[in-house]
C-alpha positions in Angstrom: 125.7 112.4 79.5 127.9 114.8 77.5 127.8 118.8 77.9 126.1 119.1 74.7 123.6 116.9 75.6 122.8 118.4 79.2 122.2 121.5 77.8 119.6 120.7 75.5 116.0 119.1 77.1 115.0 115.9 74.9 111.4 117.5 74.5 110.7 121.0 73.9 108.3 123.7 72.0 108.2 124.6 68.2 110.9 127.6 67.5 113.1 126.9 70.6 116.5 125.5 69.2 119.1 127.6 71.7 120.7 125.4 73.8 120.5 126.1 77.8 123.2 128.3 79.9 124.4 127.0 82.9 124.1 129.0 85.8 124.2 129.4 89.6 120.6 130.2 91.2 122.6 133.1 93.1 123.2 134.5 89.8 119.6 134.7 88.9 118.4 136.2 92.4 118.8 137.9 95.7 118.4 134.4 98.0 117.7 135.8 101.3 116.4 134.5 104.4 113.0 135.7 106.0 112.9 136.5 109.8 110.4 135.7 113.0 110.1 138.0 115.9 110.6 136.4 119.2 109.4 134.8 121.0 107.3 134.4 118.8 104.5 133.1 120.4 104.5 136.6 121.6 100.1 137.7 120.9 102.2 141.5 120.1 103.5 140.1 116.9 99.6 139.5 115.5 96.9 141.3 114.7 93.4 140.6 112.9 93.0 143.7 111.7 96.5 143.9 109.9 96.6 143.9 106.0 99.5 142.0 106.3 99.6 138.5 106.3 101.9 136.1 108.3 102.9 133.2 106.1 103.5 130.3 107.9 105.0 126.4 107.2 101.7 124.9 107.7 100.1 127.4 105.0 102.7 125.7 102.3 101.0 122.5 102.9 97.6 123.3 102.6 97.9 125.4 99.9 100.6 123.1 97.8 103.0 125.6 97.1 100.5 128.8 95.6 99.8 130.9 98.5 96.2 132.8 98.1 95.3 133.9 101.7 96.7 133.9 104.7 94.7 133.4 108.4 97.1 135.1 110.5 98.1 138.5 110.4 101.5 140.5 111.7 101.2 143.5 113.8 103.1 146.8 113.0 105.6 145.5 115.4 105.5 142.4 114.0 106.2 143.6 110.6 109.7 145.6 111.7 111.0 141.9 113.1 110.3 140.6 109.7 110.5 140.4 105.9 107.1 142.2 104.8 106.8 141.2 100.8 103.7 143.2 98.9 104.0 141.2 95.7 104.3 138.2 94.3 107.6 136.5 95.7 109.0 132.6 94.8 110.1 131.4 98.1 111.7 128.3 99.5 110.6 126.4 102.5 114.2 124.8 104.6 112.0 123.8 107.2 109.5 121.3 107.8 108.7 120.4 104.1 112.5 121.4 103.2 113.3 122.0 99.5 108.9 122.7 98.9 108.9 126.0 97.0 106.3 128.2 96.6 104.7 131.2 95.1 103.3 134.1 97.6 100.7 136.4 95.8 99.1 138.2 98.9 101.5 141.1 101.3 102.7 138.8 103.9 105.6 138.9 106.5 108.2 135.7 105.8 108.7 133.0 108.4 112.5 132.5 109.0 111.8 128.8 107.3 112.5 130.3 104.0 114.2 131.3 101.5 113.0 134.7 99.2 114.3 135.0 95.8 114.4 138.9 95.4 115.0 141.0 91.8 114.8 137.6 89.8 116.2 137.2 86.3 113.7 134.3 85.2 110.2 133.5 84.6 108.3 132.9 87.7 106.5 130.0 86.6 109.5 128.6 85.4 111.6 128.4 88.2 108.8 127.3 90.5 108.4 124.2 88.4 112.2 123.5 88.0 112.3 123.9 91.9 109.4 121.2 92.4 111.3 119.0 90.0 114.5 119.3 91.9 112.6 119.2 95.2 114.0 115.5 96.3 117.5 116.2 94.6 118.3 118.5 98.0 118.3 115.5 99.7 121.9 115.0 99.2 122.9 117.8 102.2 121.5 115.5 104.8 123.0 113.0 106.4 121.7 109.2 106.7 118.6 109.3 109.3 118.5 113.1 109.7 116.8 116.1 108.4 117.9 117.7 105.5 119.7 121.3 106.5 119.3 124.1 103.8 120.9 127.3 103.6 121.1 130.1 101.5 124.8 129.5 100.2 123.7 125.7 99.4 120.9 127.4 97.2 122.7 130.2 95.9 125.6 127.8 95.1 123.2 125.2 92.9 123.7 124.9 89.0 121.1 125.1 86.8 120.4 124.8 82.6 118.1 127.8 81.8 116.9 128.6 78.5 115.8 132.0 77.0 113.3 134.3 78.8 110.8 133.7 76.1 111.3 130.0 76.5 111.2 130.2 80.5 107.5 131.7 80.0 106.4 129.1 77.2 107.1 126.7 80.3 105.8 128.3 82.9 102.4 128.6 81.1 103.0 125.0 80.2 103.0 123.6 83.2 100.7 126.2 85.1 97.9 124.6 82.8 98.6 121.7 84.2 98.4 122.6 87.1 95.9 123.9 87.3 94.1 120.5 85.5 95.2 118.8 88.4 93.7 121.3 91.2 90.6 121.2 89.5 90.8 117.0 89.7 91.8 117.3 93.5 89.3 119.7 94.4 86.3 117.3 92.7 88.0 114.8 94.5 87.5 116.3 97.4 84.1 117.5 97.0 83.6 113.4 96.0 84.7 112.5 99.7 82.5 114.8 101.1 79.9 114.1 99.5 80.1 110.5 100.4 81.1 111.5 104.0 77.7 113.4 104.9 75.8 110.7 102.8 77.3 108.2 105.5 76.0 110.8 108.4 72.6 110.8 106.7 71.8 107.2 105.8 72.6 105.6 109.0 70.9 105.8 112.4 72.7 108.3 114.8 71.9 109.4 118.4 70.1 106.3 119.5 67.5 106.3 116.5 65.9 103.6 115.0 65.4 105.8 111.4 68.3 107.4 109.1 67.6 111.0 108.8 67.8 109.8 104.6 66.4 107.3 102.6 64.9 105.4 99.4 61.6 105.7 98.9 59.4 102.8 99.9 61.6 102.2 103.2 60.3 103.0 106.4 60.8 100.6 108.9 62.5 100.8 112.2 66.3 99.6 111.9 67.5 96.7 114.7 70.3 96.5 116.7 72.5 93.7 115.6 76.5 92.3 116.5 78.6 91.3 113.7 78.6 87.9 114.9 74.9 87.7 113.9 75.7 89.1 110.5 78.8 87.5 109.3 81.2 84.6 109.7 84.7 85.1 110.1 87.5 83.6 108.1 90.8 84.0 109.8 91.4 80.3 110.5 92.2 79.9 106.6 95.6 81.8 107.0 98.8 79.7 106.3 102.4 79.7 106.1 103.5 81.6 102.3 106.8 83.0 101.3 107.0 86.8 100.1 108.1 85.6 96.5 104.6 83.6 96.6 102.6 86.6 97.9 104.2 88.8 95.3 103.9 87.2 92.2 100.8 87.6 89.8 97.9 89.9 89.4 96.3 89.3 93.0 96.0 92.0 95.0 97.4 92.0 98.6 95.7 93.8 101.9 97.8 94.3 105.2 99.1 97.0 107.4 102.4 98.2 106.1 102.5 96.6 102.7 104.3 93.2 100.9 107.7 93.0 102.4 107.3 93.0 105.8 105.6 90.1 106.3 106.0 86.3 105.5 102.3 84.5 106.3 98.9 84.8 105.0 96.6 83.4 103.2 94.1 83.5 99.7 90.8 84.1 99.7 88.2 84.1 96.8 84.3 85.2 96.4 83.0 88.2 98.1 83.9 89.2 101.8 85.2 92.4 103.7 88.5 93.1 104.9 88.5 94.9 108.6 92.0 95.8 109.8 93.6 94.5 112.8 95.5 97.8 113.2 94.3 100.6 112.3 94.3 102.5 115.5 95.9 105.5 113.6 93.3 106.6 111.6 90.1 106.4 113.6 88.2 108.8 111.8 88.6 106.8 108.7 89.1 102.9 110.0 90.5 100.7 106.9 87.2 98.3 106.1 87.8 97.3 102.7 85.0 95.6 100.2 86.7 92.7 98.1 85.3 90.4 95.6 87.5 88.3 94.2 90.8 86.8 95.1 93.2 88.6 97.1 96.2 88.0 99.4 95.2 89.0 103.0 98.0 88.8 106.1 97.7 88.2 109.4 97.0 92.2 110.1 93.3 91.6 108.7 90.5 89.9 109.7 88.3 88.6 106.7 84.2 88.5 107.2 81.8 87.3 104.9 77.8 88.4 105.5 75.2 85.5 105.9 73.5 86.1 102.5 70.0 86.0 104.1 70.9 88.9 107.0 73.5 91.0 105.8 74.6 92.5 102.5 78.7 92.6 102.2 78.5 95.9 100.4 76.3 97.3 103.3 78.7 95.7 106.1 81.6 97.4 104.9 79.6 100.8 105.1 77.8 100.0 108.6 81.4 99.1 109.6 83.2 101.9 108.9 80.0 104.6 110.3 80.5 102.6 113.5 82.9 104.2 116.6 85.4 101.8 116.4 87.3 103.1 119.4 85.5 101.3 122.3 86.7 98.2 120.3 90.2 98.6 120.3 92.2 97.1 123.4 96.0 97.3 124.3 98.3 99.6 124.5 100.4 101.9 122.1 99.2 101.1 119.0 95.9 99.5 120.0 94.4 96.7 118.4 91.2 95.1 116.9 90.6 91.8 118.5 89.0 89.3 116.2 86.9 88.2 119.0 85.5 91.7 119.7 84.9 92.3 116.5 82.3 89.7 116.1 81.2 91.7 119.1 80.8 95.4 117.8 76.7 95.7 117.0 75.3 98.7 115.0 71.6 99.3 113.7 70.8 97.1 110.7 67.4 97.6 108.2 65.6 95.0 105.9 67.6 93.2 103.3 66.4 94.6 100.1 67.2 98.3 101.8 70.9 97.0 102.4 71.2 96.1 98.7 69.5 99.8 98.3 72.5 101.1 100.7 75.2 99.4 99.7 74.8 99.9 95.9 74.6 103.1 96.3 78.1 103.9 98.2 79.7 101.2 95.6 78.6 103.3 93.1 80.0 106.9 95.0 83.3 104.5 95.8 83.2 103.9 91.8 83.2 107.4 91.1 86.0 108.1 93.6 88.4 105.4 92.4 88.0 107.3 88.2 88.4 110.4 90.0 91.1 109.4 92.1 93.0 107.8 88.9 92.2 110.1 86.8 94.3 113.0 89.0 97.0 110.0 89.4 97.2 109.9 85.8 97.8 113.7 85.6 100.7 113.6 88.6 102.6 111.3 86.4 101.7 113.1 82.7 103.6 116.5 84.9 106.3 114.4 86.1 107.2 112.8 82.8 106.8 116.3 80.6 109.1 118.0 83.8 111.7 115.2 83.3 111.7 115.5 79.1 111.0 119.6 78.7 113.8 120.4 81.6 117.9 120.0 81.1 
């Protein structure tokens, strides 16, 4: 790519035919570095009833980058070991979630993991966006392995094409639109999961009962105890010997622990059945049971189980499964396990037929509505990413 062409983005707004000046992001700020008293796990640092906020690494996070509130507070001693901002600052995190920056609207003292950018000549908004986009280019500091190390001369020193203010603030609107489009996706997301999470507290038996506190009309029999073995055969003897390039190839979708490459045996399996992982002892709260129906390529990280039509309903097993405690399951050590064998043992409270068709059409339904949702903000991750790549030098 020529000069001329690196000056001038391939996509841009109606009006805006200046090309963009190169410059240093020193030239364009005051980079400094905030501070942290020590120790500063210190209780004299803190205090409740402080207007001042204590912005933190793990408020970057949680926020994504657009800091609203703040749960801690800095003391008046606190605040003379610091960097006390009272309005809206762009910062850069260069620890933890190095290169993430962020914007700070509420009076806060600044954690020595980041980087201010005082008396700024640009657009906010602007600069915030290019910083996301360049977010993975800081990369390059670090050495194979280790932790990227930023600085304030690395920043300072970093080239950047910037256009006119007026044109910095077309963006910056621009692309706080979107934004905010895609916060408004993630929080109905959200409120999708949760919805589906308390339904799942609500429709199944808890505390020893025989009776979900919530249910369809017409239903009101006592639920029964039952094992999985009594609900389901078990399909794990059809695995067999494939090659990666056979597992990869087509439209069928593949389920295992740590994805394609890793592994070289499995095996096809098509109709309806449920997918319970072998390993899945890091997310307890959430154990990977996955409803299939269809063909799919399953490894040997998986057991597959189909429900005995006349006891079971497979979309209601892959609910029952994953309301169950799966922890008294597990066995080994480390990374524990789910023992195909012990699975057939794990038993949880089962109603009639007709209300597991009830149950499990239900959740598909909620799962359905996820999956758009969960697409839909997927959709809007990439429309940002591909406007931030055409609309920025």
């Amino acid at each position: 790519m020529n000069a001329k062409q690196a000056k001038y983005p391939q996509l841009r707004f109606k009006g805006f035919t200046d090309p963009w000046v190169q410059r240093n992001l020193g030239d364009l700020a005051e980079i400094v570095r905030g501070a942290s008293p020590r120790p500063i796990q210190d209780p004299k640092w803190f205090d409740d009833s402080s207007e001042i906020g204590w912005l933190r690494i793990s408020d970057v996070t949680e926020q994504n980058g657009r800091i609203h509130h703040l749960d801690q507070h800095i003391s008046e001693a606190g605040q003379a070991k610091t960097r006390v901002l009272t309005e809206p600052h762009l910062l850069l995190s260069i620890a933890a979630t190095v290169g993430k920056p962020l914007v700070n609207y509420v009076k806060t003292g600044v954690h020595d993991g980041f980087l201010i950018f005082m008396n700024p000549k640009f657009d906010l908004e602007f600069m915030f966006q290019w910083l996301e986009s360049y977010r993975d280019k800081w990369s390059r500091y670090g050495q194979p392995g280790s932790q990227v190390n930023l600085n304030s001369d690395l920043v300072k020193n970093q080239s950047i094409s910037i256009p006119s203010m007026d044109e910095q603030q077309k963006l910056g609107e621009f692309f706080t639109s979107i934004d905010n489009l895609i916060t408004a996706n993630q929080r109905k997301l959200d409120l999708l999961k949760e919805q589906k999470k308390g339904y799942l507290q609500k429709m199944f038996p808890k505390n020893g009962s025989k009776f979900p506190q919530l249910r369809f009309a017409d239903f009101a029999d006592a639920w029964e105890q039952r094992k999985v073995s009594e609900l389901a055969d078990r399909y794990d003897n059809l695995r067999v010997p494939i090659t990666a390039s056979e597992r990869v190839a087509g439209e069928t979708p593949y389920y295992g622990a740590n994805g394609i490459q890793d592994y070289v045996e499995g095996f096809t399996h098509n109709g309806e059945f449920v997918l319970v992982a072998e390993d899945g002892a890091n997310d307890l709260q959430n154990y990977p049971v996955q409803y299939v129906d269809g063909k799919v390529w399953v490894n040997n990280h998986a057991h597959v189980l189909q429900a005995k039509e006349e006891r079971v309903d497979n979309k209601f097993l892959k609910n029952a499964l994953k309301h169950t405690n799966i922890e008294p399951y597990l066995v080994g050590g480390g990374r524990a396990k789910l023992n195909a064998d012990v699975m057939m043992k794990i038993n949880f409270k089962v109603p009639t037929l007709p209300e597991q068709v009830q149950i499990g059409k239900f959740f598909d339904n909620l799962d359905h509505l996820i999956t758009l949702h969960q697409r839909k903000l997927e959709k809007l991750q990439e429309l940002k990413k591909g406007y931030l790549q055409k609309m920025f030098c």
